[in-house]
C-alpha positions in Angstrom: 40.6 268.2 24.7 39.4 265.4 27.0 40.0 265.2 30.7 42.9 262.6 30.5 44.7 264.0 27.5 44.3 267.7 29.5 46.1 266.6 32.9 48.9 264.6 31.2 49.7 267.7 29.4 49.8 269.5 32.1 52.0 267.2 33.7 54.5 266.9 30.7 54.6 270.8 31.0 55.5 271.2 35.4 57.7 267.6 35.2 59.1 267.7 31.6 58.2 264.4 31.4 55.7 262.6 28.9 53.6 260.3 31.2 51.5 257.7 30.1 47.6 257.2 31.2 47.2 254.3 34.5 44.9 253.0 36.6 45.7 251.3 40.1 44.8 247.3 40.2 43.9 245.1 43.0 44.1 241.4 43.1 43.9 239.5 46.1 47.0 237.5 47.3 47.6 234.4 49.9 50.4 235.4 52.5 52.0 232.4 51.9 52.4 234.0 48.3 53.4 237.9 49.4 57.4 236.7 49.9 57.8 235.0 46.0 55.9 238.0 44.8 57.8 240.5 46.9 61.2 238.7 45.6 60.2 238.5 41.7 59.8 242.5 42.0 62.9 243.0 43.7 64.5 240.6 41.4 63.3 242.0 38.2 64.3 245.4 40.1 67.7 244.8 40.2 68.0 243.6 36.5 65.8 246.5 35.3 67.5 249.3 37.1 66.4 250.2 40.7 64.4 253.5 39.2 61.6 251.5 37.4 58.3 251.3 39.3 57.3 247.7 40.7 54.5 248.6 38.1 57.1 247.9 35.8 58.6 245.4 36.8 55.5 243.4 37.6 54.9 243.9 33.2 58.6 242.9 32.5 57.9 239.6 34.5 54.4 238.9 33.2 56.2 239.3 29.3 58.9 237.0 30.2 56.2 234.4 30.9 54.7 235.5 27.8 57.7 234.8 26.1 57.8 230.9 27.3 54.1 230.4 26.8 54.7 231.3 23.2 56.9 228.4 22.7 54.0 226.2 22.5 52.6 228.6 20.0 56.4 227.7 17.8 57.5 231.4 17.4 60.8 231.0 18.0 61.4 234.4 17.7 59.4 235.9 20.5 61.8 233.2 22.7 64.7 234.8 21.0 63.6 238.8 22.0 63.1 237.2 26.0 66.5 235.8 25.7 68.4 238.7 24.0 66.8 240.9 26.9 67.9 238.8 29.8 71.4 238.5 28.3 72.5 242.9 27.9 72.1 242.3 32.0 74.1 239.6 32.2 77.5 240.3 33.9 80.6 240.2 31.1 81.9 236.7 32.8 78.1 235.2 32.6 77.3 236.9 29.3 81.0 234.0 28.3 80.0 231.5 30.2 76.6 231.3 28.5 77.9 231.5 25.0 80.5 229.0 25.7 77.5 227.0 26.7 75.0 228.1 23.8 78.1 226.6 21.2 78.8 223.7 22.8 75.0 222.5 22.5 74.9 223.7 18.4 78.1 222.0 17.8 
């Protein structure tokens, strides 16, 4: 059994939870950059659930980007998964409001 494979088992077996392989990334950052950052985590944070790692968070943002780059590519669909996310966090009043909108540009 490799090395990897061995210490996420043993880590499924003393947490009870599955974990997936990681690595820790560095990428240098201006400090005139650290507070839009810092915000973006927080924000996608407070959408995402306040449990989910800023590891996660920082992937949720870079697929939403994803997501609108991909409307140069014309897949329309991978626009419609981004948007369908977003909306399941919308609050009941905003989740109206934006399909009030949403039919008055289709009509």
């Amino acid at each position: 059994m490799p090395k990897e494979e061995f210490k996420r088992e043993v880590e499924k077996e003393l947490t009870g939870r599955e974990t997936e392989s990681w690595e820790i990334i560095y990428f240098k950052l201006y400090k005139s950059q650290i507070p839009v950052v810092e915000q973006g985590i927080e924000t996608a944070a407070l959408m995402l659930g306040s449990d989910k790692s800023r590891g996660y968070c920082l992937e949720m943002i870079c697929a939403d980007f994803l997501a609108g780059a991909s409307l140069d590519n014309s897949d329309p669909e991978v626009l419609l998964q981004s948007i369908s996310r977003f909306f399941k966090f919308l609050p009941g009043e905003q989740k109206h409001a934006f399909l009030s909108q949403a039919n008055q540009r289709t009509a």
